[in-house]
PASEBA-1860 file (N, C-alpha, C; in nm, 3 decimals):
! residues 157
1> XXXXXXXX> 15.890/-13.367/-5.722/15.938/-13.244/-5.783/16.031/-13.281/-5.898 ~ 15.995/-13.207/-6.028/16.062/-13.249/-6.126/16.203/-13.163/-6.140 ~ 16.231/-13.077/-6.095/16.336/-12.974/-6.087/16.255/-12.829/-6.098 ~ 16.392/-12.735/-6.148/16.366/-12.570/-6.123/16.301/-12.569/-6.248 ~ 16.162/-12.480/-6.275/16.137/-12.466/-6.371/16.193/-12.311/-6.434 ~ 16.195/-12.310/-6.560/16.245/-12.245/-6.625/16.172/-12.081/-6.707 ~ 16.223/-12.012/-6.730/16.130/-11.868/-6.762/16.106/-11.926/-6.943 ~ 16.031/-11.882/-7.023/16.036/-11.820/-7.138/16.154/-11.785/-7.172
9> XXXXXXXX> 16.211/-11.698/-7.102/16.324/-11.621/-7.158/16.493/-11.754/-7.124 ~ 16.413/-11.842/-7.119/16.563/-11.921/-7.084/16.614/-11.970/-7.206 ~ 16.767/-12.008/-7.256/16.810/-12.088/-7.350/16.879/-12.187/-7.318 ~ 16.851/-12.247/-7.230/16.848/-12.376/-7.203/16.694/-12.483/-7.210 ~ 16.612/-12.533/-7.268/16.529/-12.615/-7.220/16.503/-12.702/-7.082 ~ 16.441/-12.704/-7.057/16.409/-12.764/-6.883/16.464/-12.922/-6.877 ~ 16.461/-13.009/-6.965/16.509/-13.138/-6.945/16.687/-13.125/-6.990 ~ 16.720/-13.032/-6.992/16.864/-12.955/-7.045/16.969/-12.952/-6.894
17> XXXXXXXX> 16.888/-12.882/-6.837/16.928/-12.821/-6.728/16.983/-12.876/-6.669 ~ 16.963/-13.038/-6.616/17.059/-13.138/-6.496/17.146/-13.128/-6.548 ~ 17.200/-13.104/-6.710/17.329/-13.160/-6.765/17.412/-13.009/-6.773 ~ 17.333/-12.946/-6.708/17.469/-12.772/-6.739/17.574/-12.765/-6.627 ~ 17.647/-12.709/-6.615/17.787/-12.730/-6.493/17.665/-12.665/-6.413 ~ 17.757/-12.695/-6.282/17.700/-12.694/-6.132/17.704/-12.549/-6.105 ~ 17.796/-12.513/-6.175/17.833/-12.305/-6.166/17.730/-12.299/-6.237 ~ 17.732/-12.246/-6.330/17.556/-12.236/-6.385/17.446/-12.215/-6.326
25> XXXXXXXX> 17.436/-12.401/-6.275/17.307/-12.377/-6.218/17.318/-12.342/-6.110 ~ 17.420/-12.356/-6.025/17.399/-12.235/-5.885/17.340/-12.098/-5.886 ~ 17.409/-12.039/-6.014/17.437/-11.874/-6.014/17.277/-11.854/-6.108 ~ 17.184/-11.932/-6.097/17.063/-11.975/-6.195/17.069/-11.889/-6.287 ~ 17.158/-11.898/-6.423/17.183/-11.820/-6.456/17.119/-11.836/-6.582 ~ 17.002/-11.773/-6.663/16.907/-11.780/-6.783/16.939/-11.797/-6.930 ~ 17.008/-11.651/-6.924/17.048/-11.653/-7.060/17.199/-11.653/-7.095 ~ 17.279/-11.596/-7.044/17.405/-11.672/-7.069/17.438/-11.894/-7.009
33> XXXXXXXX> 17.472/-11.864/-7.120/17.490/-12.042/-7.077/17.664/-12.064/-7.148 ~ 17.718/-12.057/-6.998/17.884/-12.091/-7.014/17.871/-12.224/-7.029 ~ 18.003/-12.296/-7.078/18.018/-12.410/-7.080/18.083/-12.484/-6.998 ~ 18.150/-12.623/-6.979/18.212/-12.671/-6.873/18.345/-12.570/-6.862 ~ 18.397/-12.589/-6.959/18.549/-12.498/-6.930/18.556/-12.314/-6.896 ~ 18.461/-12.282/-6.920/18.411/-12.178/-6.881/18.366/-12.184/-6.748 ~ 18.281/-12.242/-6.672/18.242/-12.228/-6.517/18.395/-12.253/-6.476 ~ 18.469/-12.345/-6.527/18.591/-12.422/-6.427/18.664/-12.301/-6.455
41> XXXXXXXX> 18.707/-12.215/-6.561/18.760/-12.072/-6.555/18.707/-11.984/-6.477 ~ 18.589/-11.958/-6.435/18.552/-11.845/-6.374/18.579/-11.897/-6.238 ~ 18.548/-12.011/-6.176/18.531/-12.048/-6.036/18.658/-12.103/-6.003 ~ 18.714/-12.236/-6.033/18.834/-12.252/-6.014/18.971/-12.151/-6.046 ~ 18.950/-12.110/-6.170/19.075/-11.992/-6.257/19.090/-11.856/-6.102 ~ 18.955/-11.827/-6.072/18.953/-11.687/-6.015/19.004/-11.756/-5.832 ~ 18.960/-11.883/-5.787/19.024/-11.929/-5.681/19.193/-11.955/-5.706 ~ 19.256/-12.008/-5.791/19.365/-12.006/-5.781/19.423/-11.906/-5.798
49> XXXXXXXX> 19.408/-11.789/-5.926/19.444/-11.656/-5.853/19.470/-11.609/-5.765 ~ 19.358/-11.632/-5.694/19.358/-11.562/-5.541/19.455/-11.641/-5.486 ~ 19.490/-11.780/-5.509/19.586/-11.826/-5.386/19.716/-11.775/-5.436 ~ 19.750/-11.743/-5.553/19.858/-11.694/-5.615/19.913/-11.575/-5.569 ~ 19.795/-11.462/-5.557/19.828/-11.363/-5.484/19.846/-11.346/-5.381 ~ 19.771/-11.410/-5.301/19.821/-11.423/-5.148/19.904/-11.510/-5.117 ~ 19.968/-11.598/-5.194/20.095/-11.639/-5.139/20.197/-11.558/-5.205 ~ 20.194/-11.445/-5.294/20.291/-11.382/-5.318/20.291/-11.219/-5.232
57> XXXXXXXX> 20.161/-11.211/-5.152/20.176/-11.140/-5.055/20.119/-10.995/-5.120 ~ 20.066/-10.978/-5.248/20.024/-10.895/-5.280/19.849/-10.869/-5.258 ~ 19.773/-11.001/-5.182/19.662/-10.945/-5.118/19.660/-11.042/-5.020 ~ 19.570/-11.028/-4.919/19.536/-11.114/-4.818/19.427/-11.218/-4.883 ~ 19.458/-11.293/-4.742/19.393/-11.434/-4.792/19.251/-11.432/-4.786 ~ 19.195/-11.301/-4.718/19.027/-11.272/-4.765/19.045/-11.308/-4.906 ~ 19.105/-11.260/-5.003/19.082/-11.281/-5.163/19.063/-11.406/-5.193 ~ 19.092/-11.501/-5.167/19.047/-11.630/-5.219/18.913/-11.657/-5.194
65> XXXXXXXX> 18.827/-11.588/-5.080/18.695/-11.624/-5.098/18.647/-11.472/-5.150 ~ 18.689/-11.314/-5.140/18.608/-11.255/-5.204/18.631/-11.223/-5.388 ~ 18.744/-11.343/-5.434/18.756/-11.297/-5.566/18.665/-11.388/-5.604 ~ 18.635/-11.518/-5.614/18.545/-11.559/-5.673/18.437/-11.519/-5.669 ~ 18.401/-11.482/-5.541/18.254/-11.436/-5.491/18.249/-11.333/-5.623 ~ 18.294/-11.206/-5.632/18.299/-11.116/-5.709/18.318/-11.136/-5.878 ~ 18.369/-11.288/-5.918/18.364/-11.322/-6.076/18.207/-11.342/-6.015 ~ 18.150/-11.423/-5.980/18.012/-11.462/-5.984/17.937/-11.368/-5.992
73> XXXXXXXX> 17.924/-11.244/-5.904/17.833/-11.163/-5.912/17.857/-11.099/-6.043 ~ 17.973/-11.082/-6.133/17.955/-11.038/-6.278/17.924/-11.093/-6.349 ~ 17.920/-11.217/-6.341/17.870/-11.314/-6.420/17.712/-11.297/-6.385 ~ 17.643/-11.343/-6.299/17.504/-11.264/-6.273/17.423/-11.179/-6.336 ~ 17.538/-11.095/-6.338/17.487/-10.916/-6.323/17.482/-10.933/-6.514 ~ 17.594/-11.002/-6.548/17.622/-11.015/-6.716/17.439/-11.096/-6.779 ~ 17.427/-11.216/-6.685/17.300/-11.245/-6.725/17.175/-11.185/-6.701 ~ 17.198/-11.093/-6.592/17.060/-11.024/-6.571/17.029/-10.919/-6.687
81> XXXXXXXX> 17.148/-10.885/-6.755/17.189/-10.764/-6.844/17.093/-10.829/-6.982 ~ 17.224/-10.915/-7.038/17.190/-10.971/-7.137/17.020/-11.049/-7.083 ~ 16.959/-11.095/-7.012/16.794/-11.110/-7.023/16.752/-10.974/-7.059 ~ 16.736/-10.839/-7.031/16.651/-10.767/-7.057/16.700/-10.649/-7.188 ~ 16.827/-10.710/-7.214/16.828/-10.694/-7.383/16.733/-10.803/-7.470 ~ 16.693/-10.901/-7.391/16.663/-10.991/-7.509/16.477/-10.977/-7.539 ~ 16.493/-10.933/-7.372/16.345/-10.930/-7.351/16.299/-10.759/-7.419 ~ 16.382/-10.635/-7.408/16.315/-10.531/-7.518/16.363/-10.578/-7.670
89> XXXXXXXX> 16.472/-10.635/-7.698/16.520/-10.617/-7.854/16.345/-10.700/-7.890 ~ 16.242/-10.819/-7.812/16.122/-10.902/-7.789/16.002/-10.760/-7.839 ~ 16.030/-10.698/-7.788/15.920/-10.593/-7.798/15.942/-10.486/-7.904 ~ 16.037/-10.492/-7.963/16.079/-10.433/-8.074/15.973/-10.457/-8.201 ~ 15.881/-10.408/-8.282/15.782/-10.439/-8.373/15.852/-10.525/-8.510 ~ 15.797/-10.623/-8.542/15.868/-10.692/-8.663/15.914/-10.569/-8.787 ~ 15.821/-10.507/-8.807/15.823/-10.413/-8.908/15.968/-10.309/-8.878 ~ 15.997/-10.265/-8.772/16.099/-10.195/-8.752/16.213/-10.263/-8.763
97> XXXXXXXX> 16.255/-10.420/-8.722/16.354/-10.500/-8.747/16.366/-10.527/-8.871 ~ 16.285/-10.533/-8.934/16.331/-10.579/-9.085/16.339/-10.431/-9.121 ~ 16.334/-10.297/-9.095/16.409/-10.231/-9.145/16.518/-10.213/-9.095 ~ 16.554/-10.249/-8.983/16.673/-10.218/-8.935/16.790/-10.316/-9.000 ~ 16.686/-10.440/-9.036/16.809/-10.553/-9.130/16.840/-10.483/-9.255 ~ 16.760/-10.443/-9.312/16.750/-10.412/-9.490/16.861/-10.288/-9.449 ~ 16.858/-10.209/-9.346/16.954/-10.081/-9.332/17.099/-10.165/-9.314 ~ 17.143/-10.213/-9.239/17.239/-10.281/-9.219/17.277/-10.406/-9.333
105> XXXXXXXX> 17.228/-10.438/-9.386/17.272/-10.523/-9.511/17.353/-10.481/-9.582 ~ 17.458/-10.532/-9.635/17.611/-10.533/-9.687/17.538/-10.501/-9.814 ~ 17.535/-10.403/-9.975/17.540/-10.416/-10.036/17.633/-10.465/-10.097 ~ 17.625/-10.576/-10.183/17.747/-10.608/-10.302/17.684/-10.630/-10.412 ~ 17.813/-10.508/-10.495/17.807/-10.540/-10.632/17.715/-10.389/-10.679 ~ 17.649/-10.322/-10.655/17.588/-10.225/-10.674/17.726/-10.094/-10.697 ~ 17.819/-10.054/-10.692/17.899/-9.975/-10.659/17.964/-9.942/-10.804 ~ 17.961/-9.815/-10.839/18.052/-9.856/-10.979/18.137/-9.734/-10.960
113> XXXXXXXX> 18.250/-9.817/-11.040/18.329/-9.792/-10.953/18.422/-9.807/-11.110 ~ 18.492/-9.640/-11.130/18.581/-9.610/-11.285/18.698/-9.671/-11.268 ~ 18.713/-9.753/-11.358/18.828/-9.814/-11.422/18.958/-9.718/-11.490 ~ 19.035/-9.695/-11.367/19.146/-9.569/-11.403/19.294/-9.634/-11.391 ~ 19.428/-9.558/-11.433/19.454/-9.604/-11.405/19.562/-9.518/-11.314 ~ 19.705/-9.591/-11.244/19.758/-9.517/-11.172/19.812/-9.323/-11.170 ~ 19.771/-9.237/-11.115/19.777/-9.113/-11.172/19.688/-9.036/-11.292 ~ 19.625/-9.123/-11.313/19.520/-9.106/-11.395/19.383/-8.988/-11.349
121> XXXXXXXX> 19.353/-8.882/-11.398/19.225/-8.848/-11.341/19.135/-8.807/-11.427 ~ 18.987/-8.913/-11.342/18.879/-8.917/-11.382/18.733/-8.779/-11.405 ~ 18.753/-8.712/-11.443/18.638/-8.608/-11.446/18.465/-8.611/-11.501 ~ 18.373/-8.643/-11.442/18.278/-8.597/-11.557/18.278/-8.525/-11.631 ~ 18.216/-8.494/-11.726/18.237/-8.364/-11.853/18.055/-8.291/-11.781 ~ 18.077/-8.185/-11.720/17.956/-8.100/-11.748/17.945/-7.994/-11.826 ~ 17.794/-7.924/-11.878/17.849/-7.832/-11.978/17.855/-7.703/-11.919 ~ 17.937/-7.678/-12.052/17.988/-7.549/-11.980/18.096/-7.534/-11.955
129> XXXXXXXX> 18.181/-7.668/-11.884/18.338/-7.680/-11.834/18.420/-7.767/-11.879 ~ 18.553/-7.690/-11.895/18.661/-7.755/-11.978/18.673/-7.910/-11.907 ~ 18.683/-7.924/-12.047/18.691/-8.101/-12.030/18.833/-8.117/-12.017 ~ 18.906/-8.164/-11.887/19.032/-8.228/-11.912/19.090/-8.367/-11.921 ~ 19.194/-8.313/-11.980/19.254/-8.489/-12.029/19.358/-8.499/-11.939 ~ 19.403/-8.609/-11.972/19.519/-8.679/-11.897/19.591/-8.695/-11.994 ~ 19.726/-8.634/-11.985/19.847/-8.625/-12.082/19.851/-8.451/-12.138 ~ 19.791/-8.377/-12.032/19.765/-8.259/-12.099/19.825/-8.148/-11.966
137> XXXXXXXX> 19.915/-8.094/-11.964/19.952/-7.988/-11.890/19.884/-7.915/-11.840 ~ 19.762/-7.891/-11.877/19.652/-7.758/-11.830/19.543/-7.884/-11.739 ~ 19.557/-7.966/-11.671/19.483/-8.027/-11.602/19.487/-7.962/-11.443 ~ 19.370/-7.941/-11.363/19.386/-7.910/-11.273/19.488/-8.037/-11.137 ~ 19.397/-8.153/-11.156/19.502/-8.223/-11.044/19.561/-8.334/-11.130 ~ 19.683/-8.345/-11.132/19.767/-8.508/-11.173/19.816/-8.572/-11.135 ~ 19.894/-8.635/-11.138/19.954/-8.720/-11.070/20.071/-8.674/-10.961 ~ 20.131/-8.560/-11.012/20.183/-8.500/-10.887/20.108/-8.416/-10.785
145> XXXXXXXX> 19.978/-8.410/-10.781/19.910/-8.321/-10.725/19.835/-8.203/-10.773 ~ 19.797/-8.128/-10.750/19.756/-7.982/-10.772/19.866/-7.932/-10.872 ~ 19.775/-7.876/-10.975/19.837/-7.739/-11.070/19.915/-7.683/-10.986 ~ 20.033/-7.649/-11.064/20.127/-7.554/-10.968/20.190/-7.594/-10.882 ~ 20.167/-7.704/-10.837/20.262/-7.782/-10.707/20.402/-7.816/-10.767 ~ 20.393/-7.815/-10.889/20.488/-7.887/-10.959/20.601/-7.796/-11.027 ~ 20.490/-7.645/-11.067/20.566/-7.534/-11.130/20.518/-7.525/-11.262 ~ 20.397/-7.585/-11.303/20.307/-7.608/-11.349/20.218/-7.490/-11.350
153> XXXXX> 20.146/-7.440/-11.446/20.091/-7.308/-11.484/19.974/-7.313/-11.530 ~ 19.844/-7.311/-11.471/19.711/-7.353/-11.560/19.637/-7.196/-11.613 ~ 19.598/-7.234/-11.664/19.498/-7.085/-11.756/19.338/-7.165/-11.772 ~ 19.270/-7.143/-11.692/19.136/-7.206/-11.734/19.029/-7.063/-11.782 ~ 19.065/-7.041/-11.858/19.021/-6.898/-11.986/18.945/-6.978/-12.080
END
């Protein structure tokens, strides 16, 4: 027997596997792949806890065997999760992912964007409507705000 063989859906390779922590491969766990300091956090970290708390009397000494028990089964439950995201995002049609990339892609540089400056305001001119300036009393908003906020008097006649 050459060892456990492995799914498709694994990210580990099969000649990989002797060398993953022993947490790992206990909890046969597919697609998450913790590392050494990671298993020794979840398994050791969550046992000394527990002895922490029960020698400070805030749980019984069941907790040292049901807290780890209980990191493991989330850890599990985390890989059973993450496999069958990986396995529908799998069935997802190429054509729909590359729109979903092209949607999500950062444009840069496309944006234009008026060169003003502080208190300054920018208007298009359409026709028909008074064109305002900046440096001109009869502007609707300036730098202090709204016409009239100020005591400011507009006539747009």
């Amino acid at each position: 027997m050459t060892g456990p063989t492995r799914t498709a859906w694994s990210t580990v390779p099969g000649e990989d596997e002797r060398y993953r922590p022993l947490y790992a491969r206990a909890l046969g766990l597919r697609v998450v792949n913790p590392g050494g300091v990671l298993c020794f956090l979840f398994f050791e970290g969550a046992v000394a806890l527990a002895v922490l708390l029960a020698l400070a009397e805030l749980v019984s000494w069941w907790a040292v065997v049901v807290l780890p028990a209980a990191v493991a089964l989330m850890v599990k439950l985390n890989d059973m999760v993450a496999e069958r995201v990986v396995r529908s995002a799998a069935l997802v049609p190429e054509q729909e992912r590359d729109r979903f990339r092209r949607q999500m892609e950062p444009v840069v540089g496309r944006a234009r964007v008026p060169r003003t400056l502080p208190g300054m305001v920018v208007a298009t001119e359409q026709p028909g409507a008074p064109a305002w300036r900046c440096g001109t009393s009869d502007r609707p908003w300036g730098a202090h705000g709204p016409a009239g906020s100020t005591g400011d008097s507009v006539d747009r006649s």
